[in-house]
C-alpha positions as CSV (number, residue, x, y, z in Angstrom):
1,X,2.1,9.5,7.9
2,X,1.2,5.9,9.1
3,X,1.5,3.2,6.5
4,X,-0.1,-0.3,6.1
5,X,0.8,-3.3,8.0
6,X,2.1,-6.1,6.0
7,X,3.5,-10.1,6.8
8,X,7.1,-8.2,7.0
9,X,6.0,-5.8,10.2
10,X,5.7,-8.8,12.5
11,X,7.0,-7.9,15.6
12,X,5.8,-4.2,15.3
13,X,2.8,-2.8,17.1
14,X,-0.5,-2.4,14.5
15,X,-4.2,-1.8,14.1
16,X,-6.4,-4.0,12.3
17,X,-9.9,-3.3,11.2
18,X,-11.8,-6.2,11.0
19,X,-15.1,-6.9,9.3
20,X,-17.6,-8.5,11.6
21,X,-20.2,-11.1,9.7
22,X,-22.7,-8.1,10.5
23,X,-21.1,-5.7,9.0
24,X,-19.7,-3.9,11.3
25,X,-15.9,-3.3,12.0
26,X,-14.1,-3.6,15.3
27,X,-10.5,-2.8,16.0
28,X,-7.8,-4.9,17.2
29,X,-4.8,-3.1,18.7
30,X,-1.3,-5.1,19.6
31,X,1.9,-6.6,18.4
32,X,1.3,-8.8,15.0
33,X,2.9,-12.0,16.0
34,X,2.2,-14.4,12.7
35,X,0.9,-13.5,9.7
36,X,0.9,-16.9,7.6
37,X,-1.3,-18.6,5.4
38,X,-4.2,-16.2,5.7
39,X,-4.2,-16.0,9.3
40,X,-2.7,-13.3,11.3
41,X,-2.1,-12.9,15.1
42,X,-2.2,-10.2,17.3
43,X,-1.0,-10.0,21.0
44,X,-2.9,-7.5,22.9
45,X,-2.3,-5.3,25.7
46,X,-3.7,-7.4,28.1
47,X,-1.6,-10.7,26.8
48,X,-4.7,-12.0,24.7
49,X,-3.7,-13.7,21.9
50,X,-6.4,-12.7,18.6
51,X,-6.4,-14.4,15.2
52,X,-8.1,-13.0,12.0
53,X,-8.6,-14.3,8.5
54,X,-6.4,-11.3,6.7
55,X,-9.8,-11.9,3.9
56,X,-11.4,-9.9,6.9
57,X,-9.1,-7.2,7.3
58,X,-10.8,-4.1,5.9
59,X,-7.7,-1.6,6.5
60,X,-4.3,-1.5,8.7
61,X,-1.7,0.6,10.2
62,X,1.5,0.7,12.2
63,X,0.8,2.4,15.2
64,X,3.6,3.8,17.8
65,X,5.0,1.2,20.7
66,X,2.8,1.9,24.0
67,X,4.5,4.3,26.6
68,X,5.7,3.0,29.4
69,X,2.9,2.6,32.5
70,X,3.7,5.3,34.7
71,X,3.5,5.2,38.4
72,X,0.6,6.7,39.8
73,X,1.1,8.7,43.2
74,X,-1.0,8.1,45.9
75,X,-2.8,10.1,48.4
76,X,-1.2,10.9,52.0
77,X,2.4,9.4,50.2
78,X,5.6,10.9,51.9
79,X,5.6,13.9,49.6
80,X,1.9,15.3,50.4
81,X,1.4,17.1,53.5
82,X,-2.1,16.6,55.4
């Protein structure tokens, strides 16, 4: 069972839903990095650096670390025969 993120799981990977003005919600996925003073911060995948008002967090969870990137094998490699 996943449990809520809280200021203690910084360092850990997480989901955030976040409230747009509109209404709407949009998920952030990545490593909390702060989570101070209302603010938190999220690294994502891609090395983007996110910051949300925690008043605008509508729900969180600790999600498992991402799996390594495996290597992808390409056409015509040593190993394939033409």
């Amino acid at each position: 069972m996943a449990r809520e993120a809280s200021p203690g799981d910084v360092g850990r990977r997480a989901v955030l839903r976040v409230r747009l003005p509109d209404g709407r919600f949009r998920d952030i996925v990545g490593v909390l990095e702060r989570w101070s003073d209302g603010t938190i911060s999220v690294r994502r995948r891609d090395g983007a650096p996110v910051e949300v008002a925690e008043a605008d967090v509508a729900g969180s969870r600790l999600v498992p670390q991402s799996p390594p990137e495996r290597r992808r094998r390409t056409r015509g490699g040593p190993d394939t025969e033409r």
